[in-house]
VOGU-3710 file (C-alpha; in Angstrom, 3 decimals, decimal comma):
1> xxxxxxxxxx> 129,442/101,408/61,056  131,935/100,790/63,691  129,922/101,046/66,749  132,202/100,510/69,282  134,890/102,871/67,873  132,303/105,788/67,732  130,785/104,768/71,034  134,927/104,392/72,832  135,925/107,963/71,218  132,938/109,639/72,752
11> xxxxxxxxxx> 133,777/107,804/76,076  137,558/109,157/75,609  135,471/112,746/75,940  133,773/112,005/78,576  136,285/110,855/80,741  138,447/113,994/80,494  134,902/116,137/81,452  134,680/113,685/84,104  134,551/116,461/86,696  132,138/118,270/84,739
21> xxxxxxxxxx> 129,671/115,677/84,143  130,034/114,816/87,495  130,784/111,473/86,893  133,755/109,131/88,845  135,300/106,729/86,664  136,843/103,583/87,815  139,634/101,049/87,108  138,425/97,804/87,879  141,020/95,058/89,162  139,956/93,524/85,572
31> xxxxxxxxxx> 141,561/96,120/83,661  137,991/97,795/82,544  137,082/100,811/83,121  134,289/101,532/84,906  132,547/105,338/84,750  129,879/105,886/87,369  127,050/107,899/85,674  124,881/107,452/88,350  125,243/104,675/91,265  127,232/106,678/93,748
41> xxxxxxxxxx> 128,222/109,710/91,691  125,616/112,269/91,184  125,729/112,843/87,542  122,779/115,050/86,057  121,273/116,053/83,014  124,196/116,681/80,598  125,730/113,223/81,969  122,607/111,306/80,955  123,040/112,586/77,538  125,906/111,770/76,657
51> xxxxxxxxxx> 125,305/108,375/78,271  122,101/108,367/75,793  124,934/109,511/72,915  126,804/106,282/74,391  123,815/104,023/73,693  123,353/105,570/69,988  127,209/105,346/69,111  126,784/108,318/68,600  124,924/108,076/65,498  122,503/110,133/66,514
61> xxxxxxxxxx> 121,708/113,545/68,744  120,194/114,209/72,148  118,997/117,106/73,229  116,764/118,673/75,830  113,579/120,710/75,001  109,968/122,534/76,778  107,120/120,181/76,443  104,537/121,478/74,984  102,127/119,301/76,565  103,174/118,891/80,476
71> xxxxxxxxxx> 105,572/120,927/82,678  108,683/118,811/82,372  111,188/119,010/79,997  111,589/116,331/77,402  114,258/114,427/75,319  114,772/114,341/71,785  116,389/111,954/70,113  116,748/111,967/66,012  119,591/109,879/63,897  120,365/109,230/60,145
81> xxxxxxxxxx> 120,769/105,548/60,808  118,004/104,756/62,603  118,764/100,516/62,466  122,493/100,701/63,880  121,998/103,361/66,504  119,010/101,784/67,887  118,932/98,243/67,347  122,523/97,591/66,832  123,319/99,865/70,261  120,674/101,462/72,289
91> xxxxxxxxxx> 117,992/98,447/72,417  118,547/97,038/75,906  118,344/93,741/74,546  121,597/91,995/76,614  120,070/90,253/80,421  123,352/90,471/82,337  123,342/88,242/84,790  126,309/86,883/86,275  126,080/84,651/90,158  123,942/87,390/92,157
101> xxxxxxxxxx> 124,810/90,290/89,865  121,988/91,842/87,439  122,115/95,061/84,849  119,772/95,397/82,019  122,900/96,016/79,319  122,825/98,197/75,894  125,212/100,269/73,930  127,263/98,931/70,840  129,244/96,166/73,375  125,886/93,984/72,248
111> xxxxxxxxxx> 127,061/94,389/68,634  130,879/92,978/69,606  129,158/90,076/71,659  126,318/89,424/68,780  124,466/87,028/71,152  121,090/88,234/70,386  118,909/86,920/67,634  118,605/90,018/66,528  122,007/90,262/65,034  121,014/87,175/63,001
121> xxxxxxxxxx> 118,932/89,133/60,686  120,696/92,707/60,801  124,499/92,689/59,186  125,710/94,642/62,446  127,923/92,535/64,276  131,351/93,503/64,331  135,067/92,318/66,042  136,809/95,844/67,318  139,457/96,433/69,781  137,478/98,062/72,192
131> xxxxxxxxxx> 133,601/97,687/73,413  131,312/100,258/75,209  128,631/99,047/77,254  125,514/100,517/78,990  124,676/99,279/82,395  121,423/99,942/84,122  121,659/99,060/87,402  121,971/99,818/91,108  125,576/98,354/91,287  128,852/99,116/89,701
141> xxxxxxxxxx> 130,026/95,648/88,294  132,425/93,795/90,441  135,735/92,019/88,348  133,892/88,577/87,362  131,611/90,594/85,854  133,993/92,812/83,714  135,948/89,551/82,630  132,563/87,829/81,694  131,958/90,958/79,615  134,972/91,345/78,075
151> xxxxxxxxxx> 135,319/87,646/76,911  132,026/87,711/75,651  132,807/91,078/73,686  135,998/89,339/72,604  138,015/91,924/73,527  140,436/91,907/76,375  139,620/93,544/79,981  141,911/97,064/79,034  139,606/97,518/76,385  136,589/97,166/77,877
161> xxxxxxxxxx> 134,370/100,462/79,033  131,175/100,187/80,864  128,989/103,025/81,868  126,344/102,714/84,882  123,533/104,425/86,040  120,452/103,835/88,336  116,935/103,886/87,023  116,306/105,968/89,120  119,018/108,609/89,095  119,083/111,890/86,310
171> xxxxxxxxxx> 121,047/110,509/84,331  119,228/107,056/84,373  116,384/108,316/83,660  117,101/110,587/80,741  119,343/107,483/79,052  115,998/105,685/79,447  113,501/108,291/78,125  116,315/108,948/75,133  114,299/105,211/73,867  111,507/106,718/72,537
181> xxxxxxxxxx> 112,467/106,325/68,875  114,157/102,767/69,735  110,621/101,693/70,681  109,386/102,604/67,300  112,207/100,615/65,341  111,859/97,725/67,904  108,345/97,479/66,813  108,842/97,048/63,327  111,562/94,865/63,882  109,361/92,744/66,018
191> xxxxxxxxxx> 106,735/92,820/63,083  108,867/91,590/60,500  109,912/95,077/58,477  113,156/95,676/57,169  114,512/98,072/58,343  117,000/99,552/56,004  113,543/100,873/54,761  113,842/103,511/57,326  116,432/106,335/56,640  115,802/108,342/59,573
201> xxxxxxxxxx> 114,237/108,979/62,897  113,161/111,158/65,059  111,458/110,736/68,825  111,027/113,214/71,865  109,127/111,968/75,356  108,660/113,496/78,631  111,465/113,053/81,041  109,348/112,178/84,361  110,110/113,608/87,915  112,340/112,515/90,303
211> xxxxxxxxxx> 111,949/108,899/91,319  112,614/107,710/94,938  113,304/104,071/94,237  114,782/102,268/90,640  111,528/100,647/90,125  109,377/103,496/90,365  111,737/105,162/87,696  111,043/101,825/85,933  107,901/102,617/85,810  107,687/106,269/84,976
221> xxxxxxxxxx> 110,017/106,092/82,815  108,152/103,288/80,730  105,025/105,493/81,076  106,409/108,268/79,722  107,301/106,500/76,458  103,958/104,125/76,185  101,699/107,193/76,682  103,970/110,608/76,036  106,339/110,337/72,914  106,052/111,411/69,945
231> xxxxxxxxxx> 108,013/109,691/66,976  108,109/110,021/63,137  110,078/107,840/60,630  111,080/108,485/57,234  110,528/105,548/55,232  110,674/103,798/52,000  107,886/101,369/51,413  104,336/100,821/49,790  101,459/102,927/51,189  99,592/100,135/51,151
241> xxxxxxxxxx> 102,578/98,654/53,691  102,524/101,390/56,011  98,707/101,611/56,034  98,654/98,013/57,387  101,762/98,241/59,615  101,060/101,535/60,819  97,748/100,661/63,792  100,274/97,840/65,400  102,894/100,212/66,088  101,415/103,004/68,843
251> xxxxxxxxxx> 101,254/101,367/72,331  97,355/102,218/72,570  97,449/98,866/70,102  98,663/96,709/72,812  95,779/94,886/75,013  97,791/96,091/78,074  97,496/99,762/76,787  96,396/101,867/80,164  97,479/99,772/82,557  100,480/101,455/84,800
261> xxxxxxxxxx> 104,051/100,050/83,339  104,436/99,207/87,301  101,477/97,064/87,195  102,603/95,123/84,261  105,975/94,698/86,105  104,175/93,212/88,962  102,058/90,615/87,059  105,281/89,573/85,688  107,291/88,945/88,401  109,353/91,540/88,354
271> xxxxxxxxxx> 110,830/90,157/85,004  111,340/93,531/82,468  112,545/90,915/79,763  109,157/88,305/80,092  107,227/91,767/79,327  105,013/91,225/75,642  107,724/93,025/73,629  104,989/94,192/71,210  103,558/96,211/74,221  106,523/98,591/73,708
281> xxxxxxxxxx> 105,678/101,895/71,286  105,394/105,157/71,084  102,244/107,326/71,762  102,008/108,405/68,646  104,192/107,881/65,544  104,063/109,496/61,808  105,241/107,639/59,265  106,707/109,644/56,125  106,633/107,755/52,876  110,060/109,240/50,911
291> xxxxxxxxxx> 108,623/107,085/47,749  104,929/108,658/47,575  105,617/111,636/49,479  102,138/110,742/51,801  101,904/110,701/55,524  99,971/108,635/57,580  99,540/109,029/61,570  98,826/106,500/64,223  98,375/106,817/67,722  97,849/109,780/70,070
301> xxxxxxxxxx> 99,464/111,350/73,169  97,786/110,939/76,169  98,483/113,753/78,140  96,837/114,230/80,459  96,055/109,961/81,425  100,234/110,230/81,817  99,962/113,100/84,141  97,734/111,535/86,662  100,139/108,620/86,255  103,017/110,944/87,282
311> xxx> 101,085/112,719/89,803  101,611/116,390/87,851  99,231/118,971/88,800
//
């Protein structure tokens, strides 16, 4: 699919709408390039979709629509290759840590580094030129850190892009809310489908207010997938299959189901990645069955539980 190509040719875009997007991009001493989505620059709404865009390869679209639930807007995401976008890209599934420096890393650079088991059992791994990262994080990465990347991309610093954003700031937290559908495939990954079964995807979830502090945006962020999106899949499989697959993969069918996403961060030490993965779904999800032409729905939106969570009127 060429991830990283996709991914480095909507970066070229970006970077001459820098301005625009309000974004500041970088050279690091390493050679990388470094665009600031949303650490010190102010970025916004457009700049956290195209950062979302990043995460996908752009294999998919990302858009901005009313609610029709709560008074925010929310983000929808849909693709035609649901398993590259958001398994082989967007799934945050790379821990960077490197001496006292931490980002929760996505985007198609984890495809060119193929670290994860993940990559064992989905063909997706790939050798380009260039890699395009995601970082989420409060801090733009310092040299060691764009080396470490680089070599473990196997590409060399010049060709490595990286794109950061708070938690906490607009664009952060739209990138973040743009998961819902990843959540979905993550799921069925998690419970053994194959997922070249799905041929497309779509997801939308609230984008929360304004956050004063990254973990707070964690956590609203996270609440506003678990208990306020909305995905459906179109899918190839048995009814019988999707019948039994189909109560696991809402969040309401995790044991932590109601709990605040802050809480759960607490009782784990702060650790997002020693989090049950399984706890991670959408609200609701419809599954489409291509073969039988039935549709089965799991799950619900909880409305109105996620808007005394956000504090909406």
């Amino acid at each position: 699919m060429e991830l990283n190509r996709r991914a480095a040719e909507l970066c070229d875009e970006m970077l001459r709408w820098a301005q625009a997007l309000r974004v500041v991009v970088h050279r690091c001493p390493s050679g990388a390039t470094i665009v600031d989505c949303g650490v010190h620059a102010p970025g916004g709404l457009e700049a956290g979709v195209q950062l979302a865009r990043v995460c996908l390869a752009d294999l998919g679209k990302v858009e901005l629509a009313a609610d029709p639930r709560l008074p925010l807007p929310r983000v929808v995401v849909r693709t035609d290759h649901p398993a590259a976008a958001c398994m082989g890209a967007q799934y945050a599934g790379w821990a960077l840590r490197l001496g006292d420096y931490f980002a929760m890393a996505s985007g198609p650079m984890r495809a060119a580094a193929a670290k994860e088991p993940l990559f064992e059992k989905l063909p997706l791994a790939e050798r380009p030129p260039r890699a395009v990262g995601v970082l989420e994080t409060h801090r733009l990465p310092p040299p060691a850190v764009c080396r470490d990347v680089a070599a473990q991309c196997g590409v060399p610093a010049e060709g490595l892009i990286l794109l950061v954003a708070r938690t906490s700031s607009l664009a952060g937290m739209v990138q973040v809310v743009a998961r819902s559908l990843e959540t979905a495939l993550h799921k069925l990954f998690e419970l053994g489908f194959n997922l070249s079964q799905v041929e497309a995807g779509f997801g939308a979830a609230p984008l929360p207010p304004p956050a004063s502090t990254d973990t707070q945006a964690m956590g609203r962020t996270n609440d506003a997938v678990l208990y306020g999106s909305e995905v459906v899949l179109w899918i190839r499989a048995d009814d019988a299959t999707l019948q039994q697959l189909g109560p696991r993969l809402p969040s309401q069918a995790s044991p932590h189901y109601g709990t605040p996403f802050l809480e759960l961060l607490r009782r784990s030490g702060g650790d997002f990645y020693a989090l049950d993965p399984l706890l991670f779904g959408p609200a609701a999800i419809t599954l489409c069955n291509l073969d039988s032409g039935r549709v089965f729905r799991f799950g619900q939106i909880a409305a109105e539980r996620l808007a005394a969570m956000l504090g909406l009127p």
